[in-house]
C-alpha positions in Angstrom: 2.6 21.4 34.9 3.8 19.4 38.0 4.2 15.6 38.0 3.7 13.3 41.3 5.1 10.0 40.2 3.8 7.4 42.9 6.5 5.3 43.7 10.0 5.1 41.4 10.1 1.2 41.0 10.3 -0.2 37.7 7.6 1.7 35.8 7.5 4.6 37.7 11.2 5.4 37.7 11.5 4.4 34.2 8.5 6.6 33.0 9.5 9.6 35.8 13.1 9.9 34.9 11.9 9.7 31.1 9.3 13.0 31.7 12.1 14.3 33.6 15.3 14.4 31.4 12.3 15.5 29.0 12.3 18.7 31.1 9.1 18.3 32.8 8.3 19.0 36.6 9.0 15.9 38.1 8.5 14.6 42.2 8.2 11.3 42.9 6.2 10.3 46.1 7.8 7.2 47.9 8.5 5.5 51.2 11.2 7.4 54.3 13.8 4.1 53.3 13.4 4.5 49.5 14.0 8.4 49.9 16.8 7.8 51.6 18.5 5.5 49.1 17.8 7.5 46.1 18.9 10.6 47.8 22.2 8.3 48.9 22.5 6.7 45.2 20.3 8.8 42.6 18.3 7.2 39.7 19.5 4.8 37.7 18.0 3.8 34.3 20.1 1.3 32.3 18.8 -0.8 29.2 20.0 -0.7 25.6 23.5 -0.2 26.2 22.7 3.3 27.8 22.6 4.4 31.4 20.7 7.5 33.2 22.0 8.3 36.5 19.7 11.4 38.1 19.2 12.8 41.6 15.2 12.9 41.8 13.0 15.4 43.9 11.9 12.7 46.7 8.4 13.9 48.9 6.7 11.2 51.7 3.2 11.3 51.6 3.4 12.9 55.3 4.9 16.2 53.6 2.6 16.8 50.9 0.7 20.2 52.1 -0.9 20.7 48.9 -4.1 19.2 47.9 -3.3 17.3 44.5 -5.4 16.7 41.2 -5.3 12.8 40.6 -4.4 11.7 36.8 -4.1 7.7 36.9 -1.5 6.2 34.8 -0.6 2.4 34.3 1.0 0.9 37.3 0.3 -2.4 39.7 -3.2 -2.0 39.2 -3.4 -5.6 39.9 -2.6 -5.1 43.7 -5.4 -4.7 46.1 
């Protein structure tokens, strides 16, 4: 199964680099600048004396071809 993480802030990186280094399918959707930056400086997870450095599969929403099948998960739900 694919996985389209919206955004890699916080909760998304943390949960998408997680599913990931799990060895799922793992694409995370976010902004031209924030594509940029993770492409420039990778992933990084650090907590609990432990740090995750990865180099995630980056898509803008203008290059998504595909139709996609929506699963909601968690998130800023509280932003309108």
């Amino acid at each position: 199964m694919r996985i389209l993480v919206v955004g890699a802030g916080a909760t998304g990186g943390y949960f998408g680099a997680r599913l990931a280094r799990a060895g799922r399918d793992v694409t995370f959707l976010v902004r031209a600048g924030r594509a940029q930056l993770l492409k420039r400086r990778g992933l990084r997870i650090t907590g609990l004396g432990e740090e995750t450095v990865m180099c995630p599969r980056v898509i803008r929403a203008g290059d998504i071809e595909a139709p996609l099948r929506r699963r909601p998960a968690g998130g800023q739900g509280h932003r309108a």
